[in-house]
N, C-alpha and C positions, 0 to 999 in steps of 0.2 A: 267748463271753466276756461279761461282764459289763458291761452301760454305767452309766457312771458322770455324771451329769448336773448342770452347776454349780447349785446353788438359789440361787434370786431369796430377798431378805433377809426376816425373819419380818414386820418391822414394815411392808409393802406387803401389800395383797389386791388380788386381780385381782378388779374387776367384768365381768360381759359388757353389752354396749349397742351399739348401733345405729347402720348410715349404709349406704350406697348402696352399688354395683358398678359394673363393668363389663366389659369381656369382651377377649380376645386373639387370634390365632391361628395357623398352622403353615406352613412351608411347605418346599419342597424348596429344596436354595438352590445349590447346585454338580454339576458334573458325578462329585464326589465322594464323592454322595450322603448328606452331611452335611448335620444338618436343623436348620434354623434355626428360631427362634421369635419372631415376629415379632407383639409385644404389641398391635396398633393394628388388626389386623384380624379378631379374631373377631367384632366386629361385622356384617359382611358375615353370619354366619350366622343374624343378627336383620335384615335387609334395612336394617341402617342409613346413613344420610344424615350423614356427618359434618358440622361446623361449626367455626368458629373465630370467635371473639368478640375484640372491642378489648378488648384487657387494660391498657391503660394511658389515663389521661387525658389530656386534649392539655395539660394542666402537667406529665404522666408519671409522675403517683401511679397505685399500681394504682385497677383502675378493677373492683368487683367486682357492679355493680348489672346489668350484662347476664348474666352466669352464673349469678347467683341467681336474677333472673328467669326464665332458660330451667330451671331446676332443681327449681323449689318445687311447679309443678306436675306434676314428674315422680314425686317423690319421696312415697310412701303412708304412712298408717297401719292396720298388720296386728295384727288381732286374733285369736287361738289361742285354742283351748278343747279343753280333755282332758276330755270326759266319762267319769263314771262311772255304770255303770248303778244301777239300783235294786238295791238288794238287800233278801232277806230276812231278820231276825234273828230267831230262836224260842230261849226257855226250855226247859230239862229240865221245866220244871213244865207240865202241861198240853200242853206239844212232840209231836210225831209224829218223832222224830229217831231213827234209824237207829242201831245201834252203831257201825258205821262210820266213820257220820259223824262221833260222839264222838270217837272213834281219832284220825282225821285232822285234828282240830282245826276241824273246821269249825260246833261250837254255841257259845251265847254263855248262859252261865248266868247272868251279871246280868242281861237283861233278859226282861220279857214277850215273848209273843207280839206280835210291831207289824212292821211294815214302817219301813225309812229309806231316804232318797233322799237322796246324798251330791249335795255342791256341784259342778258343774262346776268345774274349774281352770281359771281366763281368765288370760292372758299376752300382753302386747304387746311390739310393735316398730314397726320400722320397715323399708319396702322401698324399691325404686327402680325401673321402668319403665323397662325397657331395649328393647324394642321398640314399634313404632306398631299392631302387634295384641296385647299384652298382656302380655307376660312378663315378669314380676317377678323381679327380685335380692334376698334377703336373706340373713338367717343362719339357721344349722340351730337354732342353741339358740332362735330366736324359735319356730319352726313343732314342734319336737321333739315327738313322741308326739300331734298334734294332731286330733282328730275334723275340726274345721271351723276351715277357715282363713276368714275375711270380711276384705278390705281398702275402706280407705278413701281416696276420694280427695280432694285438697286443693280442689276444690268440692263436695266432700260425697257423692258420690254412692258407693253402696254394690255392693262384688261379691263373690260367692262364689269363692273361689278356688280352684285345684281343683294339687296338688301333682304336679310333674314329676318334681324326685329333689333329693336331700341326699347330700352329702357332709361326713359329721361330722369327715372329716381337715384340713380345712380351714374349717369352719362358714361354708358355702356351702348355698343352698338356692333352687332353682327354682320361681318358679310360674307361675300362668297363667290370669289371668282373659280372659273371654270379651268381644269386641268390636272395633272397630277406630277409628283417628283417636288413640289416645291420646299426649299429651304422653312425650318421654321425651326419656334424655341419653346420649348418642354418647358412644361408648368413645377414654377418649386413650390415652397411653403412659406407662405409671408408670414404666419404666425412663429417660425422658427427666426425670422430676423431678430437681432438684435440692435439697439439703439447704439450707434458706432461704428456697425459691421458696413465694409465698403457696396457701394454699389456704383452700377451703372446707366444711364439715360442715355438710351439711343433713341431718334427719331430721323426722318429725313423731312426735313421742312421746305427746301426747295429744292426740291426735286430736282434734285444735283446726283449727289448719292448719301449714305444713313451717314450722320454723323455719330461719335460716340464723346461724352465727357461723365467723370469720373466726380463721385462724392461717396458721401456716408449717410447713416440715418442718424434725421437727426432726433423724429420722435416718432411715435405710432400712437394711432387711435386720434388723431388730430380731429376738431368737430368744429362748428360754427365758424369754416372758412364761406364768407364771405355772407352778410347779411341778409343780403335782398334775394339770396336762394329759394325756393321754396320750401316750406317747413315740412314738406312730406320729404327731401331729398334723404337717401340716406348716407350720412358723413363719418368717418373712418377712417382719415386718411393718413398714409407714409408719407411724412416731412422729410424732406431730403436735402443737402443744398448742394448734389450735381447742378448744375448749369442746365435750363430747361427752358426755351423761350419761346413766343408762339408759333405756330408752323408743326409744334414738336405734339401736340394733341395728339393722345390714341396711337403714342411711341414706347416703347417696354422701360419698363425699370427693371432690370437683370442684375442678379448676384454674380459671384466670382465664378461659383461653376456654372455661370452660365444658362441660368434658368429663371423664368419668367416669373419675377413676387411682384408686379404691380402696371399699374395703367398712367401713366403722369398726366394729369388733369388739371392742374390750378397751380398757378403762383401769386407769390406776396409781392406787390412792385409799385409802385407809382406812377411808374413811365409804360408798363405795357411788357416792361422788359425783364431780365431775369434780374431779381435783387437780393440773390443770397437765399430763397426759401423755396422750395418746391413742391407738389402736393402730388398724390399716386392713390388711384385705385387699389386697396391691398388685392390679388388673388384671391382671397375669401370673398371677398364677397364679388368681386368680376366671374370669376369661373364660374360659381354658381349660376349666375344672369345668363351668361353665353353658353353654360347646358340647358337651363332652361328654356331660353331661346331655339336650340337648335332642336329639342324634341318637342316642345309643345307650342313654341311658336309667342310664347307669353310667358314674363317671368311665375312663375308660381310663387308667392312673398306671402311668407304667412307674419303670424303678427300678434303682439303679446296684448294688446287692446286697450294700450295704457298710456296716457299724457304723463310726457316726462320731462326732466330736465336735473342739471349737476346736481347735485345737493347744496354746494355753496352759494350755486344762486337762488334759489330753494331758500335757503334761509335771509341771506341776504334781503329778500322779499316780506317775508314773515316779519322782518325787523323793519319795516321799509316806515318812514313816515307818511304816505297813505295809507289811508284807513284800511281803503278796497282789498288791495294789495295783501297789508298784514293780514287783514281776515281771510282771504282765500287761499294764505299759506300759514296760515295758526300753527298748526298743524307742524310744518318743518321746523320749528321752535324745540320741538323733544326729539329732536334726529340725533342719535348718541353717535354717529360716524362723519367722518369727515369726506369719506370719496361712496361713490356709487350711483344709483338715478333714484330722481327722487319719485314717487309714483303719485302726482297732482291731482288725476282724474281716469275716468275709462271709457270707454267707447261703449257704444250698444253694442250687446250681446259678446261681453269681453271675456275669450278665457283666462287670461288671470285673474280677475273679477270673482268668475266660476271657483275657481282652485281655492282663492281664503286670500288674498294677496289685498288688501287695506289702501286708502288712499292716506298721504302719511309713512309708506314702509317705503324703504330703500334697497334696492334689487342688487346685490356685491355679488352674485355669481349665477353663470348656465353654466349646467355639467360642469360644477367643481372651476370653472373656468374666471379669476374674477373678474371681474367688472368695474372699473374706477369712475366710470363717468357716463352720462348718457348715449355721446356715442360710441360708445364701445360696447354698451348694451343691444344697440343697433347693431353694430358687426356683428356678434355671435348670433342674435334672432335670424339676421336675414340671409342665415345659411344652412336656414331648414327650410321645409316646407309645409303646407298646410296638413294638417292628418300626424303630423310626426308628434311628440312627445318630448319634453327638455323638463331635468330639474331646475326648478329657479330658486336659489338661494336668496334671503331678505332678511335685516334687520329692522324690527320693530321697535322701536324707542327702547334700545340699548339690548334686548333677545332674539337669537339668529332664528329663525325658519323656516323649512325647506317644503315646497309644494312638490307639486306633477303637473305640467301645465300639458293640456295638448292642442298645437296651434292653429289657430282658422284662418281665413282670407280675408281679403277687405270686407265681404260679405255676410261673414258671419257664419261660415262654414269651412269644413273642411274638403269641398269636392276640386278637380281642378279647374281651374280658371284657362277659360279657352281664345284662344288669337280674337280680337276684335275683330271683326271686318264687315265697317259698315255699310259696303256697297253690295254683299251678300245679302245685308239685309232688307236694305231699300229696292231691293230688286229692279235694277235698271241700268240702261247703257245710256253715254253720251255722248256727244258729236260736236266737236268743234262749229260754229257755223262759217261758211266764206262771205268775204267782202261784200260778194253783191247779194248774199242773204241779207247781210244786216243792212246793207242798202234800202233793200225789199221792203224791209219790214222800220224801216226809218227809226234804228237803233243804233248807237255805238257798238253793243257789246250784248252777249249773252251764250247762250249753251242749249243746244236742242236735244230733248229727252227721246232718244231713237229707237227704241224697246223698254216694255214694263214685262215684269217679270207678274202670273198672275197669282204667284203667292207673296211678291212682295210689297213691302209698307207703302211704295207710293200707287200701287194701283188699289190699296186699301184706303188710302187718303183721299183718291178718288185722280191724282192726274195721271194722264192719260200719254200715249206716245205722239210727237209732234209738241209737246210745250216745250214754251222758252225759258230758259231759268234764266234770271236776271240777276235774281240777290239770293243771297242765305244767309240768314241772321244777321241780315241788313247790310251784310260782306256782298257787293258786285262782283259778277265771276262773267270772267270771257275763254274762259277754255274746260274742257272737260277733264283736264288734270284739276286743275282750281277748283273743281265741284267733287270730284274726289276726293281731292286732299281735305277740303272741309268737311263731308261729310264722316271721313276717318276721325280725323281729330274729335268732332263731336262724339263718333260713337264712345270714343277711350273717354271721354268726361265724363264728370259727373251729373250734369243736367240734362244729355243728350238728347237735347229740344233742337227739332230742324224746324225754322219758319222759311217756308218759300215763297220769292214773288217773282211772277212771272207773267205772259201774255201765250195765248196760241194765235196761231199767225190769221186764222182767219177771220177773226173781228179786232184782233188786238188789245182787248179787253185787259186793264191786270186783274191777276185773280189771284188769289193767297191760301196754303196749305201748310196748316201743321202737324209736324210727325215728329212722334217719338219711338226713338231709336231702345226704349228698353223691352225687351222681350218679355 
C-alpha cells in the first residue's frame, strides 16, 4: 500500500547543520524477557565517567558556565574533502581517441589536447568527543563521500581522522582519531528532558574555537522535518530554538549538568540561516547507532514490520475526496483515539503481523512507554535490536491490546547484520592509471583491475587482472577510490547490480560484465 506522508509547508526549507552526540544503551530488564532501553548507558561502551554539574546558581538562575566550560573543549571542528582525480580531456583534432570511446561519450571536442585537475570539494562541520581515546560523533551529511576526514581541536591541534561507520538513516556518523587524554562529554538521558528545561548548542563551525548559545526545548519527538528526506530516515527529533546555524552539524546539544542529550541536525530557515527552530538527534537513538557502530561495524535496526503514519492523517485520508485514497484507509474511519501510529500495511515476513497486530490498529505504547505519533514510535523501536522482545501496546477500534513482539532485521530475521564491504566481495584491487597509460591506450579516463582475488565475484564473472574499468552503472570512474566508493555504495543497496564496461589493453575491445553483489 501506498504511504501517504503529511508535507511540511513550501514556504520552510530544511537546512542541515551541526552539534554534538551522545550515546545509550540495552538491557534485559524482567524475567519476561522483555528488553528495555535504557538511554544513559551506552556510554559504558566508550569507558565513560559520568558527571553532574550545579545547574543552578545559589540565587537559582540557571547556572550554565560549568557545562560549557566542560563542553567547548570537547566539541571539534571537522573538515571533509571529496577529492577528484585528475583527469584527462583530448580533442578529435590531433586526439588518439578510440571509436568507442566516442560511442560512450567519453571525448570532449571543444577542447585541446591539455590535462585538468578539478577542485577538491571541502565541506565542514562540526563533531563531539565522546570518548577519552578519541571517538568522535557527528553527522553523516558532514563526512558523506569523504577522501579525508582532518578534525580540529579547540586548542588547535590537528588529526587525521580515520571513519568507523555512518548510518544515513539517521545522519549519524563515527570516527576516530588516534591518541589518548582527550576532553569529552558524558552521555545524559534525552528521554528525561523536559519540554522548557534549558539547554545548550555548542559547535565550532569555523574553526576558530567551539562556540556556545543558550536555548530551551522547545518539543520532542519532532517527525516530518523536511519532505524530500527519505521515507526510511528515522525522525525523532529535540526542537530547540538555541541558535544553531550551519557549520554547527555533528555539535552537542548538552543539559545544564553538562551532558550529552542530542546531535543538532536540521533547522527550520529560509535563508540557510538560523530562524528561531532547531532540530537534534535525541541520545536514544544516536548512542544506540554509534555502539552499534563501534562493535559490529553496522547499525543492527530491528524493526516492527509495519507501514505507518499519525492517526490524524490516517483519517484525514479515509475521509479524503478520492476514491483510492478513502478505500485504502476505510479502515482509519473506526480509530476511537486521537494520537498514536496508525498501522496501514506490513512488510513481508512482519513480526507484528506474526504477534496479532491488524492493519487498522493503532500502536500508543512500547514497554508501557506511550507513543503519540509515528515518530515517536520510531524512537522507542530503533533502540532495540533484532532478537530482542518489546510489549506493544494497541488500540483496536476503541479496545486496548497488548502483544509480545520479537524484533527482526530488514531481512526478516533476527541474526546480526554484518559491515557491508563490497570490495571483500568483489575480490579485487585497483590502480590509478598514469597519463601516458591513458595516452597509450587513447582514453581519457579509466581504472586498471591489478589483482582478482580467486574466490572473488569478478574473477567468477570472468574479468580478469590487467582490465580497464571505464563505467559502472554507466557512472565513468578515473580513479580507483571512484570504483570503490561505487562499488560500496552498491553493496549497502538494495539492487546491488554492478554493470561494468571496460576494454583490456591488448586489443581494446569493450567488453561488459555483470555482478551481483548479493551473497
Amino acid at each position: 500500500m501506498k504511504r501517504t506522508w503529511k508535507k511540511i509547508s513550501s514556504y520552510v526549507a530544511v537546512a542541515l547543520i551541526s552539534t554534538g552526540v551522545t550515546f545509550a544503551t540495552y538491557r534485559i530488564m524482567d524475567s519476561n524477557r522483555i528488553s528495555g532501553a535504557d538511554s544513559y548507558n551506552y556510554g559504558n561502551d566508550f569507558d565513560q565517567k559520568n558527571v553532574h554539574l550545579a545547574a543552578l546558581t545559589g540565587q537559582g538562575y540557571p547556572d550554565f558556565t560549568k557545562a560549557a566550560e566542560s563542553s567547548v573543549h570537547a566539541v571539534v571542528h571537522i573538515k571533509s574533502v571529496v577529492k577528484t582525480q585528475q583527469s584527462q580531456t583530448q580533442s578529435r583534432r590531433g586526439g588518439s581517441i578510440d571509436p568507442f570511446e566516442y560511442f560512450f561519450g567519453f571525448g570532449d571536442s571543444d577542447r585541446g589536447n591539455q590535462y585538468s585537475t578539478p577542485q577538491p570539494q571541502v565541506g565542514f562541520g562540526s563533531g563531539v568527543i565522546i570518548s577519552e581515546d578519541g571517538f568522535i560523533i557527528t553527522n553523516n551529511h558532514v563526512i558523506n563521500q569523504a577522501n579525508e576526514i582532518e578534525v580540529t581541536l579547540n586548542d588547535n591541534r590537528k588529526f587525521k581522522a580515520k571513519l568507523i561507520g555512518a548510518d544515513p538513516s539517521t545522519d549519524i556518523a563515527l570516527l576516530k582519531i588516534d591518541g589518548k587524554g582527550f576532553s569529552y562529554i558524558p552521555f545524559g538521558n534525552s528521554d528525561n528532558l523536559k519540554v522548557g528545561e534549558w539547554v545548550l548548542a555548542v559547535g565550532n563551525p569555523f574553526n576558530l574555537t567551539s562556540t556556545v548559545t543558550a536555548g530551551i526545548v522547545s518539543a520532542k519527538g519532532r517527525g516530518n522535518i523536511g519532505g524530500g528526506r527519505d521515507a526510511s530516515s528515522i525522525q525523532s527529533f529535540i526542537q530547540t530554538d538555541a541558535a544553531i546555524n550551519p557549520g554547527n552539524s555533528g555539535g552537542a546539544l548538552v543539559n545544564t549538568d553538562g551532558q550529552l542529550v542530542g546531535i543538532n541536525t536540521a533547522i527550520y530557515s529560509q535563508t540557510g540561516n538560523f530562524a528561531g527552530y532547531g532540530f537534534a538527534v535525541p541520545i536514544s537513538i544516536a548512542g544506540k547507532v554509534a555502539s552499534d557502530l563501534k562493535q559490529y561495524g553496522a547499525v543492527q535496526r530491528a524493526v516492527l514490520g509495519v507501514q505507518i503514519m499519525d492517526v490524524s492523517n490516517a483519517v484525514e485520508l479515509a475521509n479524503s475526496e478520492d476514491e483510492k485514497q478513502a478505500k485504502d484507509y476505510a479502515k482509519a474511519k473506526n480509530v476511537k483515539v486521537n494520537e498514536g501510529a496508525y498501522v496501514g500495511g506490513f512488510a513481508d515476513r512482519s513480526s507484528a503481523k506474526e504477534a496479532g497486530i491488524e492493519e487498522g490498529d493503532v500502536i500508543v505504547a512500547v514497554n508501557n512507554v506511550t507513543v503519540r505519533s509515528s515518530s515517536e514510535l520510531q524512537d522507542q523501536i530503533s533502540r532495540f535490536r533484532p532478537g530482542e522482545k518489546v510489549k506493544i501496546t494497541f488500540n483496536r477500534y476503541g479496545q486496548e491490546k497488548t502483544v509480545i513482539v520479537e524484533l527482526k532485521n530488514s531481512d526478516g530475521n533476527t541474526g546480526v547484520v554484518k559491515k557491508v564491504d563490497g570490495i571483500e566481495s568483489v575480490g579485487a584491487a585497483f590502480k590509478d592509471l598514469t597519463n601516458e597509460k591513458l595516452k597509450e591506450l587513447g582514453i581519457s579516463r579509466g581504472v586498471e583491475v591489478s589483482g582478482v582475488d580467486n574466490s572473488g565475484k569478478f574473477q567468477k564473472a570472468g574479468v580478469s587482472k590487467g582490465f580497464i574499468i571505464m563505467k559502472i552503472n554507466n557512472e565513468p570512474v578515473s580513479s580507483a577510490s571512484e570504483v570503490e566508493s561505487i562499488i560500496q555504495d552498491v553493496a549497502k543497496s538494495q539492487d546491488k547490480g554492478l554493470f561494468i564496461a571496460g576494454i583490456y589493453p591488448a586489443n581494446k575491445r569493450m567488453r561488459y560484465y555483470a555482478i551481483d553483489l548479493n551473497e
